[in-house]
C-alpha positions as CSV (number, residue, x, y, z in Angstrom):
1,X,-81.0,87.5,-73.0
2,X,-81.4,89.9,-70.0
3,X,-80.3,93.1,-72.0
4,X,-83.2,91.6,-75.0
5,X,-85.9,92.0,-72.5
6,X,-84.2,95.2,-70.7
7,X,-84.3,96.5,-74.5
8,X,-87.8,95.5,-75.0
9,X,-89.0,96.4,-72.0
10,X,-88.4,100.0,-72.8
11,X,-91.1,100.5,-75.4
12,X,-93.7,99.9,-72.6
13,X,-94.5,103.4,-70.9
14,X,-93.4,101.5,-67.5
15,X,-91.8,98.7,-66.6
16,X,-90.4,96.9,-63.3
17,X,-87.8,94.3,-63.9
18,X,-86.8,92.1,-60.9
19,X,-84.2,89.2,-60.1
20,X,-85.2,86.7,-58.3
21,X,-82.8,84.1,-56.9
22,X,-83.5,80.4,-57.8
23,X,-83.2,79.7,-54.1
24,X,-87.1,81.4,-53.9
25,X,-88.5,79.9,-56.8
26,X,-87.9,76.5,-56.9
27,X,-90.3,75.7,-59.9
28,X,-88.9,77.8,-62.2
29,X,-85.3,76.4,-61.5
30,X,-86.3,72.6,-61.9
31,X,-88.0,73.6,-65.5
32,X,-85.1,75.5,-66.4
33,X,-82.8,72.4,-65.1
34,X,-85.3,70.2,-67.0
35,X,-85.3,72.1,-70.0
36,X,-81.8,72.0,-70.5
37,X,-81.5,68.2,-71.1
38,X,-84.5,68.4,-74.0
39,X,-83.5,68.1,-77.5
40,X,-86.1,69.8,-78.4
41,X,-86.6,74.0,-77.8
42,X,-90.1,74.0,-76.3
43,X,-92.2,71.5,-74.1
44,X,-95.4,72.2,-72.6
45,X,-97.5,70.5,-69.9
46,X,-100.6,69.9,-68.8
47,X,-99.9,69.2,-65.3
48,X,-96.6,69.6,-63.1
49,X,-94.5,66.8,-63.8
50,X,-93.4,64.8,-60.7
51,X,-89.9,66.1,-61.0
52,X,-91.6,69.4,-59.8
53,X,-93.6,68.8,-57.7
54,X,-91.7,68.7,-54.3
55,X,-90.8,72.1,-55.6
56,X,-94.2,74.0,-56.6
57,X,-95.3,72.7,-52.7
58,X,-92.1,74.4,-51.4
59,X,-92.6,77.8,-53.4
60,X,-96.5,77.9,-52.3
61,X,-95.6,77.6,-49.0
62,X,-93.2,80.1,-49.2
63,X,-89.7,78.0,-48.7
64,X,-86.2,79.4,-49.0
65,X,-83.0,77.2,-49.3
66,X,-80.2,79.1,-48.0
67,X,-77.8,79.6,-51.1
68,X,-74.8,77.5,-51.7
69,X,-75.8,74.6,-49.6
């Protein structure tokens, strides 16, 4: 998936790709955890879902969980 948008990204005049580790975006890795037990490929929302929550409050507030632990 990463070399499809490293491919795509090159027919923009520029681009900046950048890893972030799930450690500093703790939203993103509980809808990815999430979206791996769906049966389904796509699920939207209209609010965040209590499963996230905890997370979005950490990521506003700028928390970081050392990795590993």
């Amino acid at each position: 998936m990463v070399r499809r948008i490293e491919e795509k990204a090159k027919s923009f005049d520029t681009s900046h790709i950048n890893y972030v580790l799930r450690e500093a975006n703790q939203i993103a890795d509980s809808l990815a955890k999430f979206g791996l037990s769906l049966e389904t490929i796509c699920r939207f929302f209209n609010y965040v879902p209590a499963f996230s929550s905890n997370s979005l409050i950490g990521d506003a507030h700028h928390v970081t969980f050392l990795r590993g632990f």
